[in-house]
py3Dmol code that shows the C-alpha trace and the ligand (Angstrom):
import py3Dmol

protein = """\
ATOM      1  CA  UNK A   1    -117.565-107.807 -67.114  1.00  0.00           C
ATOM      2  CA  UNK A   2    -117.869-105.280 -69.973  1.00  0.00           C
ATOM      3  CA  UNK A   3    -116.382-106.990 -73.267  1.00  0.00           C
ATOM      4  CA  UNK A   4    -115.998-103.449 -74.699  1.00  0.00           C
ATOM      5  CA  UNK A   5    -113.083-103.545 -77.543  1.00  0.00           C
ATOM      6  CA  UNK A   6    -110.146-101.978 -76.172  1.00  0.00           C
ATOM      7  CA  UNK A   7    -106.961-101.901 -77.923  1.00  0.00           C
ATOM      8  CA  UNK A   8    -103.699-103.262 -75.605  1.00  0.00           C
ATOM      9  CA  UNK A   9    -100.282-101.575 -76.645  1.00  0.00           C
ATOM     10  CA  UNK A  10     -97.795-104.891 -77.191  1.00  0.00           C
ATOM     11  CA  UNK A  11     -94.303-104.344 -75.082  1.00  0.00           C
ATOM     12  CA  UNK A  12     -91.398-104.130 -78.530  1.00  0.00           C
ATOM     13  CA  UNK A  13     -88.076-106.673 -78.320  1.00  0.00           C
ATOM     14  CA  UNK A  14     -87.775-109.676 -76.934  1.00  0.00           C
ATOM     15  CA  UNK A  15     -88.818-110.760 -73.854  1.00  0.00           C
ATOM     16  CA  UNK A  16     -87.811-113.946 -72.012  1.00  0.00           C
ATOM     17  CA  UNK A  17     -91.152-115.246 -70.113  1.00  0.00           C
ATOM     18  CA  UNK A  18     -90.578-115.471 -66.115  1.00  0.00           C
ATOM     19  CA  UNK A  19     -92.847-118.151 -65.062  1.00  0.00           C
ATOM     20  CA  UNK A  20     -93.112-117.959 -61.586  1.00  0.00           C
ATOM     21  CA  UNK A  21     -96.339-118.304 -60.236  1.00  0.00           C
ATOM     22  CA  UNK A  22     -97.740-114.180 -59.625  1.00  0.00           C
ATOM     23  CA  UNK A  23     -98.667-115.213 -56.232  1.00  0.00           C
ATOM     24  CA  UNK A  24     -98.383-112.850 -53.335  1.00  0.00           C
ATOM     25  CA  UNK A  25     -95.992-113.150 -50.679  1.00  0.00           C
ATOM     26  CA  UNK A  26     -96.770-115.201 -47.189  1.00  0.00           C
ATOM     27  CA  UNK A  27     -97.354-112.945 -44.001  1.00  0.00           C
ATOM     28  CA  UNK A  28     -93.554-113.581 -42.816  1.00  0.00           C
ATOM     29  CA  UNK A  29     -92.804-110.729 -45.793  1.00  0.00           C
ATOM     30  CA  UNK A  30     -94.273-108.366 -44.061  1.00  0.00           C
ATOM     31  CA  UNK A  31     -92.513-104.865 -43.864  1.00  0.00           C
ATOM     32  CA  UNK A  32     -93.961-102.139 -41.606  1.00  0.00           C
ATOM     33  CA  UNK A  33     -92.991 -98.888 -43.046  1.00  0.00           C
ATOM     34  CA  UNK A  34     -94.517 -96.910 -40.179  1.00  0.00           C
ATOM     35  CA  UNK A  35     -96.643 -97.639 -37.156  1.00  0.00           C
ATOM     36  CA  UNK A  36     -99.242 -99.864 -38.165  1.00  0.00           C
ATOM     37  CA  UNK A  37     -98.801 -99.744 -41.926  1.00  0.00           C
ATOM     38  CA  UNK A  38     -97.716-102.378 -43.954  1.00  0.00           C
ATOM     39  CA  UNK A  39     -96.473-103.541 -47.116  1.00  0.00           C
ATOM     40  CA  UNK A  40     -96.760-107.112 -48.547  1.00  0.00           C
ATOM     41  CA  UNK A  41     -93.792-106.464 -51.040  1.00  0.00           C
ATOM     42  CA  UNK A  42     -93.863-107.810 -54.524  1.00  0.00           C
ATOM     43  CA  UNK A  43     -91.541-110.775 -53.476  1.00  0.00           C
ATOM     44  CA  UNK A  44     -88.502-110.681 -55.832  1.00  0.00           C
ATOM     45  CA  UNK A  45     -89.938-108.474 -58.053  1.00  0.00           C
ATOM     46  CA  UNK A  46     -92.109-111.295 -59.611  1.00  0.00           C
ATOM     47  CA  UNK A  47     -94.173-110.395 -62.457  1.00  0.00           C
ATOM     48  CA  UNK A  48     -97.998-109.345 -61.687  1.00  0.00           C
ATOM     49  CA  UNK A  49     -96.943-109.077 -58.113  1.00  0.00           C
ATOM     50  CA  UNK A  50     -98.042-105.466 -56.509  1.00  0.00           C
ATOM     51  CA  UNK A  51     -96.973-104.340 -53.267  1.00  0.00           C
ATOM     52  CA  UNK A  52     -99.775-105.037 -51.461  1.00  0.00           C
ATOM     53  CA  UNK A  53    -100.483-102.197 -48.759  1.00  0.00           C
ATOM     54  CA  UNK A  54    -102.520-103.015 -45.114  1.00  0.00           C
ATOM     55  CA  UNK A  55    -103.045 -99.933 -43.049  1.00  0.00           C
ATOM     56  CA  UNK A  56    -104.566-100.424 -39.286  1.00  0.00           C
ATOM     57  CA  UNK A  57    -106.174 -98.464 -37.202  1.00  0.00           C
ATOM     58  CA  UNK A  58    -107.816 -98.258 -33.768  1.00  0.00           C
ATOM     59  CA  UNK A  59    -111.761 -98.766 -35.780  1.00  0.00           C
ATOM     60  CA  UNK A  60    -111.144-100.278 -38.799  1.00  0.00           C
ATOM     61  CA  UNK A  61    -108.453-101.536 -41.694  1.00  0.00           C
ATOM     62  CA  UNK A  62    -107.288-100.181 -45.202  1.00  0.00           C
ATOM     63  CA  UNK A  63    -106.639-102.793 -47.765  1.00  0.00           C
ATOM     64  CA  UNK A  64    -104.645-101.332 -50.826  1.00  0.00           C
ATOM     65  CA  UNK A  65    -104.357-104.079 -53.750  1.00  0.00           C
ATOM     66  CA  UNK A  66    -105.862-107.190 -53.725  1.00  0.00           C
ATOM     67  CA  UNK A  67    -103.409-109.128 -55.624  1.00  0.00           C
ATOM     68  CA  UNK A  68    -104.174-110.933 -58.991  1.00  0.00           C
ATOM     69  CA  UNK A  69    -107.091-113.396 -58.972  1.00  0.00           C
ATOM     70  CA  UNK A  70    -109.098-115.340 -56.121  1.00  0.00           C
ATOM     71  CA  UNK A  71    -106.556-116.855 -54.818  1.00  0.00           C
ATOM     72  CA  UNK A  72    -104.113-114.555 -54.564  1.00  0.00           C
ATOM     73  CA  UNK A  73    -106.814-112.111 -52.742  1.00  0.00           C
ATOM     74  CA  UNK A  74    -107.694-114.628 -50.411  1.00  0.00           C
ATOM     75  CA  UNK A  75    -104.313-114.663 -49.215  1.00  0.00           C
ATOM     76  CA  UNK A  76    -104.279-110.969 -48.692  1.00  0.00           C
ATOM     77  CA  UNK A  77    -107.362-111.280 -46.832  1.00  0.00           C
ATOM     78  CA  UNK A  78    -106.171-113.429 -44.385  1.00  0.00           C
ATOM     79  CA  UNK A  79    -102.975-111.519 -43.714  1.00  0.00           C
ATOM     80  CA  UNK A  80    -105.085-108.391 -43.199  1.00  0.00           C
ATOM     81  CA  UNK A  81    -107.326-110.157 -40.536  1.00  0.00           C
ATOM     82  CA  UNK A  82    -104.044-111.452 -39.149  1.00  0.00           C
ATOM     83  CA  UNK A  83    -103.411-108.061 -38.435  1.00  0.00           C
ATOM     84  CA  UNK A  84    -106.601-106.327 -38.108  1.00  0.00           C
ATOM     85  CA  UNK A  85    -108.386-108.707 -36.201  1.00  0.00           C
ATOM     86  CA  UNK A  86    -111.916-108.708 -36.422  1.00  0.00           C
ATOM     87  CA  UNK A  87    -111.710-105.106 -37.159  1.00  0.00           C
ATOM     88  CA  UNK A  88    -114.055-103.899 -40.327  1.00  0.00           C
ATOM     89  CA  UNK A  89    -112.152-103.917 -43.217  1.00  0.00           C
ATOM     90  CA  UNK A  90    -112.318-101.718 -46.573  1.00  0.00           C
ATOM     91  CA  UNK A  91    -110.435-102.284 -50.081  1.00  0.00           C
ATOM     92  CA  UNK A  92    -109.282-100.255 -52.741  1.00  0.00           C
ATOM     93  CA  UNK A  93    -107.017-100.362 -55.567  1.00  0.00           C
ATOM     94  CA  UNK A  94    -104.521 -98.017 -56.884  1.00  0.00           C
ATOM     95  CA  UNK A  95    -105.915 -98.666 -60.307  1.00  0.00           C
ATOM     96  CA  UNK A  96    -107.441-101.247 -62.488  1.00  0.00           C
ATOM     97  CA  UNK A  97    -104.976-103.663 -63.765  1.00  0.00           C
ATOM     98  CA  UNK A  98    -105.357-107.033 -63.162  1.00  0.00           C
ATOM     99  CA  UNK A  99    -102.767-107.843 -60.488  1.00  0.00           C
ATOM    100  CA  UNK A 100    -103.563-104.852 -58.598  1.00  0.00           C
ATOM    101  CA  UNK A 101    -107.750-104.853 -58.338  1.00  0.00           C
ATOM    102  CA  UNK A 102    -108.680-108.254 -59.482  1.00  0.00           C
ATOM    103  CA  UNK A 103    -108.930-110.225 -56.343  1.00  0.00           C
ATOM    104  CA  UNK A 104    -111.782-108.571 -55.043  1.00  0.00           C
ATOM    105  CA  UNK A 105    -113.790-111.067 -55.518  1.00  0.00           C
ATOM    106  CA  UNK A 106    -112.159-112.974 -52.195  1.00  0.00           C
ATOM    107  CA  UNK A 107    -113.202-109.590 -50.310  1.00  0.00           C
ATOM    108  CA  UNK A 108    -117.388-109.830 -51.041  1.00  0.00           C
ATOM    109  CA  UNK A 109    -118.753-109.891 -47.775  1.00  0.00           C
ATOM    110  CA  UNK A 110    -115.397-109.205 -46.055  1.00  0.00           C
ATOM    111  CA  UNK A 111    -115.032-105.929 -47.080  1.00  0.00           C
ATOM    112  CA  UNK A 112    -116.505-102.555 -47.631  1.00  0.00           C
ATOM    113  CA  UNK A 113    -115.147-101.726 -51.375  1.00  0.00           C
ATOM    114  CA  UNK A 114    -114.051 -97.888 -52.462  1.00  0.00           C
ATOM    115  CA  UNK A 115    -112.885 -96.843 -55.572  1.00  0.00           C
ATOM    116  CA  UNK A 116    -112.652 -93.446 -57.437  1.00  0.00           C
ATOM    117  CA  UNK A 117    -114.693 -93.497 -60.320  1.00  0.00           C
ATOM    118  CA  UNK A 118    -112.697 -93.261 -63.096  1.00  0.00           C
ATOM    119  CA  UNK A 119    -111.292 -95.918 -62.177  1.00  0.00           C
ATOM    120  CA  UNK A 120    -114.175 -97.863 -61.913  1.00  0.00           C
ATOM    121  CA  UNK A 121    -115.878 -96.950 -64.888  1.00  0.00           C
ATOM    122  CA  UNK A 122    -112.160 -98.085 -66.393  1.00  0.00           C
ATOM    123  CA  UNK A 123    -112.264-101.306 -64.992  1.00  0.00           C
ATOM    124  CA  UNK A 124    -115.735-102.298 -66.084  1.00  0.00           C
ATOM    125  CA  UNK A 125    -114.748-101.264 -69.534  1.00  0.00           C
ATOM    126  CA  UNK A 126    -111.624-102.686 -69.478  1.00  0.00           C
ATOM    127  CA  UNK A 127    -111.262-105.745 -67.463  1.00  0.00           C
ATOM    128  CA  UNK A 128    -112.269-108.570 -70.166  1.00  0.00           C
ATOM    129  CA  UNK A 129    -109.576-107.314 -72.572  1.00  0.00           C
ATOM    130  CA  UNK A 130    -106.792-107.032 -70.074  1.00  0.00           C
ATOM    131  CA  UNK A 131    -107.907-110.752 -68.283  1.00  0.00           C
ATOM    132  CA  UNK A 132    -108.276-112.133 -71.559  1.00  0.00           C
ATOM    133  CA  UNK A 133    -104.234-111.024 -72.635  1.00  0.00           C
ATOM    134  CA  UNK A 134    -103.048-111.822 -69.679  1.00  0.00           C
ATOM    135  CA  UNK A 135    -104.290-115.022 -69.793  1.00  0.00           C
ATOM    136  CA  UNK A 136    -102.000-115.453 -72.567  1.00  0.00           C
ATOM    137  CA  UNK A 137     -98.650-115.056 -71.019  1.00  0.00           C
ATOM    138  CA  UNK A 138     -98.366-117.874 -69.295  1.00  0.00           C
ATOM    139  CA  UNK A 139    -100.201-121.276 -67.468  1.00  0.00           C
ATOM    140  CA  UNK A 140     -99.800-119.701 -64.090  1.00  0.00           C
ATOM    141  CA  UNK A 141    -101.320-116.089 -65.212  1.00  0.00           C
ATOM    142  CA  UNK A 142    -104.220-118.144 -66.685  1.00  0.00           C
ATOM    143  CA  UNK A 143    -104.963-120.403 -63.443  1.00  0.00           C
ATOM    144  CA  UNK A 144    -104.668-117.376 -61.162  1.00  0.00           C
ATOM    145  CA  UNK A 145    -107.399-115.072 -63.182  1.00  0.00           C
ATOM    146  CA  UNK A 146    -109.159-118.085 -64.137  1.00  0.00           C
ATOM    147  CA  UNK A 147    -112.944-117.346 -62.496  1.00  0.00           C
ATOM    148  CA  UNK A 148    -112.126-113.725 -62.305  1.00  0.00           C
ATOM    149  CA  UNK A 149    -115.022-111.236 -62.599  1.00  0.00           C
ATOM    150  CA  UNK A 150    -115.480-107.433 -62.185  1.00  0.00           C
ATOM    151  CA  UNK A 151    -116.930-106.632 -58.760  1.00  0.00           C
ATOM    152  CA  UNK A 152    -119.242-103.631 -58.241  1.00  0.00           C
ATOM    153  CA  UNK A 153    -116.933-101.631 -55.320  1.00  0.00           C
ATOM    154  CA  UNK A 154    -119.697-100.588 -52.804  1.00  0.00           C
ATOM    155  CA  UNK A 155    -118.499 -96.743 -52.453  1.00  0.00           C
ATOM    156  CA  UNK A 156    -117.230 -94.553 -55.736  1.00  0.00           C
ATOM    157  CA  UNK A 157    -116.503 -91.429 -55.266  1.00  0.00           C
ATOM    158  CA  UNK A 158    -115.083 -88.468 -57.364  1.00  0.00           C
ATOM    159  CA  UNK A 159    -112.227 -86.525 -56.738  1.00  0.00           C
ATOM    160  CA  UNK A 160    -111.188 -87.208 -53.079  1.00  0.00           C
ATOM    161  CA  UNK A 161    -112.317 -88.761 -50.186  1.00  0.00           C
ATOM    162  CA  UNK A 162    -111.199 -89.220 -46.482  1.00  0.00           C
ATOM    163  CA  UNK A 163    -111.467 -92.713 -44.875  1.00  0.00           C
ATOM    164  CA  UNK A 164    -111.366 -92.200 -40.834  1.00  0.00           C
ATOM    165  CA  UNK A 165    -110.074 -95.822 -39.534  1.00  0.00           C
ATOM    166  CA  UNK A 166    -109.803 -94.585 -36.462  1.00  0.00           C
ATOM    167  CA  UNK A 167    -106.720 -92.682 -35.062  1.00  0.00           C
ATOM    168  CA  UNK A 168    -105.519 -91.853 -38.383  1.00  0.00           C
ATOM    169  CA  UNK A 169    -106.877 -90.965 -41.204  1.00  0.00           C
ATOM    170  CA  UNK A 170    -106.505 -91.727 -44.990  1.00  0.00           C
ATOM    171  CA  UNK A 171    -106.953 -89.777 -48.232  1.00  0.00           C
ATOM    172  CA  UNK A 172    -107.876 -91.045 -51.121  1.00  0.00           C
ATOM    173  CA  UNK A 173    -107.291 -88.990 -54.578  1.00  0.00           C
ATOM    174  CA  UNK A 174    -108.119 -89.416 -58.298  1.00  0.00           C
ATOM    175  CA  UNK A 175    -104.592 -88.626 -59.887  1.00  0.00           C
ATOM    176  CA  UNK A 176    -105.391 -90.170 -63.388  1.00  0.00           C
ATOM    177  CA  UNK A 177    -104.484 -89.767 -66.596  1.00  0.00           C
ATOM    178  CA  UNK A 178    -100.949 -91.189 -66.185  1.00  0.00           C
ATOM    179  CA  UNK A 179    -100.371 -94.556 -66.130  1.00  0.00           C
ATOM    180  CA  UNK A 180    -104.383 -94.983 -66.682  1.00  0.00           C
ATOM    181  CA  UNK A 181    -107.436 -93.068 -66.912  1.00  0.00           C
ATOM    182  CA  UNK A 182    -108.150 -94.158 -63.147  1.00  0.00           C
ATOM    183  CA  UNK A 183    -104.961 -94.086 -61.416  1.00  0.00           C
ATOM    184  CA  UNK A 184    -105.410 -93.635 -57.596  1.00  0.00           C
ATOM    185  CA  UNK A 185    -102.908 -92.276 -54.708  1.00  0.00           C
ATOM    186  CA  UNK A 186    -103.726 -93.435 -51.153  1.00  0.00           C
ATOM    187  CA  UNK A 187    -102.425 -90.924 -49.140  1.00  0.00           C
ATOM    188  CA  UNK A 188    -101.594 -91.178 -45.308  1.00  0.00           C
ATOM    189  CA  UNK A 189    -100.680 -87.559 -44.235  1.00  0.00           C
ATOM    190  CA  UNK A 190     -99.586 -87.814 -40.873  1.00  0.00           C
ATOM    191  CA  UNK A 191     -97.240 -90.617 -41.477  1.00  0.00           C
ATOM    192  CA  UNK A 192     -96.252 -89.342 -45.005  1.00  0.00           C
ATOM    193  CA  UNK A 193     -96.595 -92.328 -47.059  1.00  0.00           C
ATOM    194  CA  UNK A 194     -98.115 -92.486 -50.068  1.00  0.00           C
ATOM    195  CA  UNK A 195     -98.930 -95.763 -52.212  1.00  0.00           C
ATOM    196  CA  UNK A 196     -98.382 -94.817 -55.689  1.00  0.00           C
ATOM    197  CA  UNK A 197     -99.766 -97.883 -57.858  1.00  0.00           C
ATOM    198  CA  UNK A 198     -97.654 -97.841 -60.825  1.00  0.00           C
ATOM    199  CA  UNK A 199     -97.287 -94.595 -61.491  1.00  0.00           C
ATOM    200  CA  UNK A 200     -94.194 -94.828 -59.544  1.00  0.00           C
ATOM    201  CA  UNK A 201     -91.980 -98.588 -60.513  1.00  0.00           C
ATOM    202  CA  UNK A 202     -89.464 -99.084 -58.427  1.00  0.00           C
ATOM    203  CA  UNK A 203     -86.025 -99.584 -60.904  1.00  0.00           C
ATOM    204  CA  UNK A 204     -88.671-100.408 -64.062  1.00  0.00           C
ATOM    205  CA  UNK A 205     -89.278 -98.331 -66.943  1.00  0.00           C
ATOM    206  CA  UNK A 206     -92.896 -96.775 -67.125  1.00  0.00           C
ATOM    207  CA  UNK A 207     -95.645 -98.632 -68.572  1.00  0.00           C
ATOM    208  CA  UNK A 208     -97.673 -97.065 -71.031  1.00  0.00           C
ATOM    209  CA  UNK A 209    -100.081 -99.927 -71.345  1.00  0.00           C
ATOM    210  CA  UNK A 210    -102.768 -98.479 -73.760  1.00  0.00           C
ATOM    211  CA  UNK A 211    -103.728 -95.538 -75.720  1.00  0.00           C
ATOM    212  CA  UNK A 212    -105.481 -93.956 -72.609  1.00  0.00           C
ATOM    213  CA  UNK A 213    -101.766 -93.768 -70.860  1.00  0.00           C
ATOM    214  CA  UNK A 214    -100.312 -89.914 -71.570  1.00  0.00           C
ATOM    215  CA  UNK A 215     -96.805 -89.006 -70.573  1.00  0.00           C
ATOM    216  CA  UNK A 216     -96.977 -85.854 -70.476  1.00  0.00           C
ATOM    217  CA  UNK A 217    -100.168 -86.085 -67.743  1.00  0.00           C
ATOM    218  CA  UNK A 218     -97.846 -89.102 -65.634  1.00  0.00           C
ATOM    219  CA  UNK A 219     -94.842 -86.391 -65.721  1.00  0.00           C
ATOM    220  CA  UNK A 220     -97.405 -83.816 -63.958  1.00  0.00           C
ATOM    221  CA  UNK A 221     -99.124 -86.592 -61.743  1.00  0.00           C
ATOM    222  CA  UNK A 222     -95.228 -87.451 -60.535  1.00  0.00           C
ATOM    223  CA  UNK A 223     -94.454 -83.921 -59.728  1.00  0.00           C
ATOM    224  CA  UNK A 224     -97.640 -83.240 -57.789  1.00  0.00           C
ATOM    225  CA  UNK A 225     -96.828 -86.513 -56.169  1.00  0.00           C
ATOM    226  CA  UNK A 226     -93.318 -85.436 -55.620  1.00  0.00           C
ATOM    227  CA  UNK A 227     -95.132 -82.064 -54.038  1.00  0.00           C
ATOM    228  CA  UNK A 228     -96.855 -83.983 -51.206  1.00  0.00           C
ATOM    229  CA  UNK A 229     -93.224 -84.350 -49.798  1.00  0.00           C
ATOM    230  CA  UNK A 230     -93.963 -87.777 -49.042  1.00  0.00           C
ATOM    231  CA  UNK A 231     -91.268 -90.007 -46.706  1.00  0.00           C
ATOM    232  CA  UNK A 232     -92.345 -93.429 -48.094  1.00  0.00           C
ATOM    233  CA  UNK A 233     -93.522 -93.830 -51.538  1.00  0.00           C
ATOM    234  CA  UNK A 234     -94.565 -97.390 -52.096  1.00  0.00           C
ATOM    235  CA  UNK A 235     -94.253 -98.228 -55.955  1.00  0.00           C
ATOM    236  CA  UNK A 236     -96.662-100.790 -57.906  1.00  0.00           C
ATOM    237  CA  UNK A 237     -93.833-103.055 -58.078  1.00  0.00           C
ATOM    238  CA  UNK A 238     -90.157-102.576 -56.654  1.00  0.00           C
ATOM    239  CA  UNK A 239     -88.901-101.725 -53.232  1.00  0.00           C
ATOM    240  CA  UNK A 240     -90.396 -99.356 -51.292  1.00  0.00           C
ATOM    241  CA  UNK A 241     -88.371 -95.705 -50.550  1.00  0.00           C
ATOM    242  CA  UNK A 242     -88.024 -91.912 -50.219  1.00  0.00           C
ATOM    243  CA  UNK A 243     -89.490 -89.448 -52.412  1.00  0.00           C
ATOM    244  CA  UNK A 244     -86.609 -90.103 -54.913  1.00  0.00           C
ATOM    245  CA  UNK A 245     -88.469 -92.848 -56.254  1.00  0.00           C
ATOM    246  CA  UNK A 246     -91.035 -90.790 -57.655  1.00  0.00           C
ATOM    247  CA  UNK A 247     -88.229 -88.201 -59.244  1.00  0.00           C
ATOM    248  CA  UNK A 248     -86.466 -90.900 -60.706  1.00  0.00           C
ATOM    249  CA  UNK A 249     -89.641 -92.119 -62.718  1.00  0.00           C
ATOM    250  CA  UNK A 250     -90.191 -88.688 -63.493  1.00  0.00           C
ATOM    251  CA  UNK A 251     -86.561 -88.000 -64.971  1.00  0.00           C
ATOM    252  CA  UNK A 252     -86.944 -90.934 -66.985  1.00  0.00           C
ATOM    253  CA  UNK A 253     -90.337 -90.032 -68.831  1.00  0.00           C
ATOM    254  CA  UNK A 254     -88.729 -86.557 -69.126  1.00  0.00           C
ATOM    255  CA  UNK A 255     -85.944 -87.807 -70.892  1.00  0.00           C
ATOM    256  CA  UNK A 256     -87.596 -89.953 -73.229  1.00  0.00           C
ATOM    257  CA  UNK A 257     -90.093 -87.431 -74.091  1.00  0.00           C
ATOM    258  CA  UNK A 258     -87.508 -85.008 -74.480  1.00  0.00           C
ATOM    259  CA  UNK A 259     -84.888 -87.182 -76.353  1.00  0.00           C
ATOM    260  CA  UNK A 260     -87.662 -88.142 -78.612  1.00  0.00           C
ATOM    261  CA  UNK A 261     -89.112 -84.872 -79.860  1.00  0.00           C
ATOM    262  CA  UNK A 262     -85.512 -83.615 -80.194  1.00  0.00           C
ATOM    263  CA  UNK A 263     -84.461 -86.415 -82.377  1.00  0.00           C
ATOM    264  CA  UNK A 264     -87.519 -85.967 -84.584  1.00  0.00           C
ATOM    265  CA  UNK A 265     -87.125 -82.792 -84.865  1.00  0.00           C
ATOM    266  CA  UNK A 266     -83.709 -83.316 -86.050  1.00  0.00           C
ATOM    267  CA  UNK A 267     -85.016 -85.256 -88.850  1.00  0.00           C
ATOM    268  CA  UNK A 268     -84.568 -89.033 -87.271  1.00  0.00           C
ATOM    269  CA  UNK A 269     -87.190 -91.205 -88.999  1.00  0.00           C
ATOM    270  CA  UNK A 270     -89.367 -92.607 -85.831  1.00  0.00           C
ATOM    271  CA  UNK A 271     -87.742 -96.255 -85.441  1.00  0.00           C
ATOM    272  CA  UNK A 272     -84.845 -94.207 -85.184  1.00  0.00           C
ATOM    273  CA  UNK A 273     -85.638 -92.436 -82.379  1.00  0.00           C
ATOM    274  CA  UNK A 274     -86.611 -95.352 -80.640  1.00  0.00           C
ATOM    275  CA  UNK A 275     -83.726 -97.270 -81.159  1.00  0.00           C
ATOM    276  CA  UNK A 276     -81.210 -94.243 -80.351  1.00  0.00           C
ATOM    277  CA  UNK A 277     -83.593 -93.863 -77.269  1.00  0.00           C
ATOM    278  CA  UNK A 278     -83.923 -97.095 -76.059  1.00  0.00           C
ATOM    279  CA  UNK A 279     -80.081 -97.371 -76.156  1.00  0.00           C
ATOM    280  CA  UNK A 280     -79.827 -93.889 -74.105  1.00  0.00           C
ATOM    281  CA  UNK A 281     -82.524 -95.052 -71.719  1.00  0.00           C
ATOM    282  CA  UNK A 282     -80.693 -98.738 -70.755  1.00  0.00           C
ATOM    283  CA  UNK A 283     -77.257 -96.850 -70.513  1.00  0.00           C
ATOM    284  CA  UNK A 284     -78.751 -94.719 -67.996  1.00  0.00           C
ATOM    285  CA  UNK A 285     -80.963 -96.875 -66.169  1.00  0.00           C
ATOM    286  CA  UNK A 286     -78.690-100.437 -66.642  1.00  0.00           C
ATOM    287  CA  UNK A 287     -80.547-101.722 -63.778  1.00  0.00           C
ATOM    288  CA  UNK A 288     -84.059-101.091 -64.731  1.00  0.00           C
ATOM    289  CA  UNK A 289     -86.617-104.011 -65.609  1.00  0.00           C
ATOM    290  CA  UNK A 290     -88.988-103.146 -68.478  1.00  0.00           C
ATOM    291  CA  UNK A 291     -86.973-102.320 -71.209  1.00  0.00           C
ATOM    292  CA  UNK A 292     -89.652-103.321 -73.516  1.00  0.00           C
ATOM    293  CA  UNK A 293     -91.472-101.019 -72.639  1.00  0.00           C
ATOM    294  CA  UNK A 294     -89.076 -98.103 -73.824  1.00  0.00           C
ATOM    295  CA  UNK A 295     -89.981 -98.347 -77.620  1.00  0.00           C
ATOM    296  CA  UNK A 296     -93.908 -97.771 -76.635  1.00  0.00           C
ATOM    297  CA  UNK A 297     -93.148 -94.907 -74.603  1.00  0.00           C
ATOM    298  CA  UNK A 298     -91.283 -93.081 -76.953  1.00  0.00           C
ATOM    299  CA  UNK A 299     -94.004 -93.786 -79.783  1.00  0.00           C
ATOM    300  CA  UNK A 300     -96.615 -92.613 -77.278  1.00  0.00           C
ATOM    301  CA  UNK A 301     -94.671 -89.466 -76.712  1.00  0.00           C
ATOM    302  CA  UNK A 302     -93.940 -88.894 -80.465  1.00  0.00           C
ATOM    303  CA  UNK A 303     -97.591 -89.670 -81.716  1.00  0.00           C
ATOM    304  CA  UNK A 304     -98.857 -86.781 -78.994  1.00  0.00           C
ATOM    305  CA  UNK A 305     -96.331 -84.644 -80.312  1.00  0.00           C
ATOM    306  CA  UNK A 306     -96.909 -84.326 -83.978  1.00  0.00           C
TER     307      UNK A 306
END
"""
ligand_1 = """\
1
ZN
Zn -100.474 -101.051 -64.044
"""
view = py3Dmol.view(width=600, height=400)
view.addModel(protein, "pdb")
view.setStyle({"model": 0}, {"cartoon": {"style": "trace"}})
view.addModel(ligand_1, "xyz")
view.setStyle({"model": 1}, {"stick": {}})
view.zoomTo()
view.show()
């Protein structure tokens, strides 16, 4: 991995520490959201948990998300060969972070890798930093990246690309910018699902994890999402659902971003926009995880803004 310096935006307020293990869910968890498509949910909404996705078809298999660490892909492997068989299999990711790319490693040899390539060139940049934090959090974060190395995907493309698995095809887009520099839909037209990565959170506020994350670009990325008139939208983390998941994301960012610049404008110094914010943001969303994660937002938004 890269050990490039990259600068990690800290969530603001306090957080309590969940320490459940971020270990994927067994193969009884498994929720088919249409023929042959499933999701290995993010089991309670633990922390560093994706929804994992596993798409079959008559040729070959579609692995979205690896899950966090060796272990942790391992497992996913085996479910997919539970349900693919023998069947050739190829992984992606929806971006780089590491519970959603970094258990490729359990995949060499198993697996035909694809990734867009900002997304790649992201993750070799990136990688060490992120591992390195998240390491930090807590014992069973270390243990499951411990080993953990970048793996060179075998196909990168730019733009889009198609992957025929036989009886149904799947689309593959660079939709960055948002979230990261190398965020990734996987796109299944027929069926109209679309796995979002976290772009779209499930009843969590957005996660503007670095300087390279740009509300204003994930507001765009939601409504072209939004666009594709999708019937499943799979989040990063939450419970998969309608298109509605991706508007609700969207009306969020849009009212922090909006709240923001109008309090600044009214002459609010900036931690008191984030505080008035923040308490606007919880009242609305009282169910939403993340809440931490309001104060960066609104900073993000304000610092783009002046
Ligand atoms: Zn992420």
């Amino acid at each position: 991995m890269s050990d490039n310096e990259v600068e990690i935006t800290m969530p603001e307020g306090e957080v309590e520490p969940d320490l459940r293990p971020p270990r994927v869910a067994d193969a009884s968890k498994l929720v088919e959201v249409a023929d042959s498509v499933w999701i290995l949910p993010d089991h309670e909404r633990t922390p560093h948990v994706p929804n994992v996705g596993i798409v079959v078809g008559s040729r070959s298999a579609l692995v979205v998300e690896s899950g966090m660490g060796i272990e942790n892909g391992r497992r996913v492997l085996a479910i997919a060969r539970e349900l693919a068989g023998d069947k050739p299999l190829f992984l992606t990711a929806s971006h780089f972070h590491p519970e959603h790319g970094l258990g490729a490693q359990a995949f060499v040899g198993e697996a035909t890798s694809i990734l867009n390539r900002s997304q790649r060139d992201e993750l070799f940049e990136k990688c060490r930093t992120y591992v390195d934090l998240f390491s930090t959090f807590t014992p069973a974060i270390a243990a499951a990246l411990d080993g953990v190395d970048f793996v060179r995907p075998d196909i990168v493309y730019d733009g889009a690309a198609s992957l025929d698995l036989g009886d149904r095809v799947v689309h593959l887009r660079e939709h960055g910018d948002g979230h990261t520099r190398g965020d990734q839909l996987v796109i299944l037209p027929a069926e109209r699902v679309v796995f979002a990565g976290d772009l779209v959170e499930e009843r969590f506020f957005a996660i503007l994890p670095d300087a390279d994350a740009d509300g204003e670009i994930w507001i765009r990325r939601l409504q072209e999402l939004e666009g594709l008139d999708p019937e499943v939208v799979v989040p990063g983390h939450g419970t998969a659902g309608g298109a509605h998941l991706a508007t609700a994301a969207r009306e969020s960012l849009e009212g922090i971003r909006d709240r923001a610049i109008e309090l600044r404008a009214a002459g609010q110094e900036e931690d008191e926009v984030v505080a008035t914010v923040k308490a606007e943001q919880i009242d609305l969303y009282p169910d939403w995880g993340n809440q931490e994660w309001i104060a960066p937002a609104v900073r993000s938004f304000l610092a783009r803004t002046q």
